[in-house]
N, C-alpha and C positions, 0 to 999 in steps of 0.2 A: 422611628427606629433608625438609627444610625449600621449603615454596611461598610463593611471595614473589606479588604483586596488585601488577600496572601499572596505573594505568588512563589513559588519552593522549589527553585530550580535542581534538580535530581535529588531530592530528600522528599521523603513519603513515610508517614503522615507528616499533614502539619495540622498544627490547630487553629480551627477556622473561626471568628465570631460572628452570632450571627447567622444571616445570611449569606456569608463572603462567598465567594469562586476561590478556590485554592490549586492550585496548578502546579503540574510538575511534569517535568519533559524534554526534550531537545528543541529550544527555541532558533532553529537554523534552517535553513535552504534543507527541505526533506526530511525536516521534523516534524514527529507525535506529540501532542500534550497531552495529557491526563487532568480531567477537572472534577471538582467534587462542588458542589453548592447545595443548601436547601431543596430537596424536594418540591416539585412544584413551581419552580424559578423555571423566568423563560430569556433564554439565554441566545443573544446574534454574535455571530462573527466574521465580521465586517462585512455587514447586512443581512448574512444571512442565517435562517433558524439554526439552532442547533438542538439536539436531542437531549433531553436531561430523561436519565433512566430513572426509576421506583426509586431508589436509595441517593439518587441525586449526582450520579455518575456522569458522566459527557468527555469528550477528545474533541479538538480540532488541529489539524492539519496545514503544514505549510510545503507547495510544491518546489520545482526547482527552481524556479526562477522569482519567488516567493518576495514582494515589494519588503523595504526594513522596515516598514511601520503596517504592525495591524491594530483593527477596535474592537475590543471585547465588549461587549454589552449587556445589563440583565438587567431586569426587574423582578422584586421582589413581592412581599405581602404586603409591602407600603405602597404599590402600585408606581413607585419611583424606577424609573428609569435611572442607569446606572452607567456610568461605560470607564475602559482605560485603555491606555494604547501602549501596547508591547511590540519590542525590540524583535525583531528576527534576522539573525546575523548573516552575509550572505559567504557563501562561497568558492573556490576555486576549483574549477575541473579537469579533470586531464581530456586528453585528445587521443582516440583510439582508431589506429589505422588497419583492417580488415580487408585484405586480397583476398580474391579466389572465390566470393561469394557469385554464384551463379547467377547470368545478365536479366533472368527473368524475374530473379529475386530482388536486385538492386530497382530494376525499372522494370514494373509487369506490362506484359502485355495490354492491349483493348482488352481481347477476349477476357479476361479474369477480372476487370475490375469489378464488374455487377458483384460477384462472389464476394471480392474484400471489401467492400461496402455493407453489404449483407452481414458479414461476420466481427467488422467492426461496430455496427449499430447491435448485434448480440449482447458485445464485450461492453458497450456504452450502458445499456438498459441494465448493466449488472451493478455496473458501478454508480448506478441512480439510486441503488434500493437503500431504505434507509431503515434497516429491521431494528425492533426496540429490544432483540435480546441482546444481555451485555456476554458474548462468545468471547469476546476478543482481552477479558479480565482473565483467561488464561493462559497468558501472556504468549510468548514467543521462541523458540528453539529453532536452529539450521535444519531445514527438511532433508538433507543430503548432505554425506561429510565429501571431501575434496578441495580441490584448489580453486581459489578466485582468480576468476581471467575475464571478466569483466566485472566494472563498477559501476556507482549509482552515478548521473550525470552527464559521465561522459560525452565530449563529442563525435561520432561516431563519422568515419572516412570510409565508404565502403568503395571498391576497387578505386579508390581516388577520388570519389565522388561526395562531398556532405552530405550528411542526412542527418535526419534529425538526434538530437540526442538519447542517448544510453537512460531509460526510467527504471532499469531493475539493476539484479548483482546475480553476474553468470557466476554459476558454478561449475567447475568442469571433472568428470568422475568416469569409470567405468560404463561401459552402456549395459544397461537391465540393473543398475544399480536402483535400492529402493529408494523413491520420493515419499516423503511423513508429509504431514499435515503441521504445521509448522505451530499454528492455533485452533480450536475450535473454533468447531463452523459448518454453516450449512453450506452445502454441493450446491453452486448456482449456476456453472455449468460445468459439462466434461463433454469434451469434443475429440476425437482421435487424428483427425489431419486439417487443422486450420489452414488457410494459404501460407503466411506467414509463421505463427506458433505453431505449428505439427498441431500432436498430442497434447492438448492444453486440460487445466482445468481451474475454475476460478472458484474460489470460496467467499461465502459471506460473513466478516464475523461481527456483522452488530453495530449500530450507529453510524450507518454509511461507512464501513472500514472494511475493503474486500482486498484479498488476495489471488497474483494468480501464479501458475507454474506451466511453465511452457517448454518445446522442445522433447517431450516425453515418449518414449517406445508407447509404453502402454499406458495406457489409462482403465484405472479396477472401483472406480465408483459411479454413482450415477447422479443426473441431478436429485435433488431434494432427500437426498443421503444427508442425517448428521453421522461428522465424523470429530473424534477426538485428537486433539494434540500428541501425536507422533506414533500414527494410525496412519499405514502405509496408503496411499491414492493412487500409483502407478509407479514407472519405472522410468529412469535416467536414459534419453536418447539424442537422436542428432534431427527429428523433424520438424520441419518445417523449414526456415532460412536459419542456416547453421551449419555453420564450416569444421564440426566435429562436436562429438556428446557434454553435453551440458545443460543445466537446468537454468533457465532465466527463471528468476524468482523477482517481482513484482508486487507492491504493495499500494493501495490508493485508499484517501479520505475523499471519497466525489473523486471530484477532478482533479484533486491534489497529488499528485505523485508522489510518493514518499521513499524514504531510505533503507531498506531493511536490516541494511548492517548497524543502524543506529540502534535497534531494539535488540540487535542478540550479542552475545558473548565473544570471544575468541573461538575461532572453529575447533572444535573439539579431533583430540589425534588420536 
């Protein structure tokens, strides 16, 4: 049997033959793809497994700093092994200079690291899971309306200092304003005062694709809560490291970092 390669860059459906992979998505520095293949296809990307759900659904992911060449690969009912290598365009970032961030926050003490160690291998073990429900086929909406004052990317200067770069998109709002759930998904975790993210809480939504929202007053779900697409979670604040109220909103495929503003609309007024 002969496998034919769609690939449909922001057009959905296409028509697949076959066995094919058909794809559609933002192929760039901190983009999602969408795949659809035969049922039962076992599908890598660049090396590694990927999930193919019941109806033959799959995403993979490109971080920020995301190489221009990736390998897609699958086998079929022919037992053949398959592969193509796709473009991923890279990027330009700005540079984001940030005073005023308190000295314990820029460089923490001894005393605290056990704690951020601790709270980072949380945040990592979440973003391992690779749950086979497809949550995240309901797609995407701004959890918080407000102004962007930070971006995906960025390099971030804090009191003069480099640090690493900027992997979500700040939103900046009222504080007690409500945070939604941006996707379905299950609660993987809710935390009220992270060292770093305050009031966090991270969602699962399905084939290794987790979200998280940080800096929050309050946090009103628990873990292993499912919650619905624009099903409040907590409330808009300024904790953890954060120089006034805003919601850092975060998205990750594994380790991939991803764009948020790639999947939603213009901010709704």
């Amino acid at each position: 049997m002969r496998i034919w390669l769609v690939l449909c860059l922001f057009i959905w459906p296409c028509v697949a033959l076959a066995e094919a992979p058909v794809l559609r998505g933002h192929f760039v520095q901190g983009g999602l793809a969408y795949g659809r293949t035969a049922p039962g296809t076992k599908m890598e990307f660049n090396g590694r497994a990927v999930r193919v759900g019941a109806t033959g659904s799959f995403i993979i992911g490109f971080g920020r700093d995301f190489p221009g060449i990736a390998l897609l690969s699958w086998s079929g009912t022919d037992g053949i092994k398959h592969s193509i290598k796709l473009t991923i365009k890279a990027r330009q970032y700005e540079i984001q200079r940030i005073d005023g961030v308190p000295k314990k926050m820029v460089t923490p003490p001894a005393d605290v690291l056990v704690r951020i160690r601790r709270e980072n291998g949380a945040i990592a073990a979440v973003r391992r899971q690779d749950s086979p429900e497809p949550w995240l086929e309901s797609g995407f909406l701004w959890p918080v309306r407000g102004r962007i004052s930070g971006v995906y990317g960025s390099q971030r200067i804090l009191n003069g200092k480099p640090r690493r770069p900027h992997f979500g998109l700040d939103i900046a709002a009222k504080p007690g304003s409500p945070v939604h759930a941006s996707t379905d998904g299950m609660v993987a975790l809710a935390e009220r005062d992270l060292y770093y993210t305050g009031g966090t809480v991270m969602l699962d939504h399905g084939h290794g694709l987790t979200s998280v929202y940080s800096h929050m007053q309050t946090v009103t779900v628990r873990p292993g809560q499912f919650v619905r697409q624009g099903e409040q979670i907590g409330t808009l604040g300024a904790t953890g490291r954060a120089t006034g109220p805003h919601l850092d909103w975060r998205l990750n495929w594994f380790d991939q970092r991803l764009d948020p503003a790639l999947l939603v609309g213009p901010m709704p007024e």
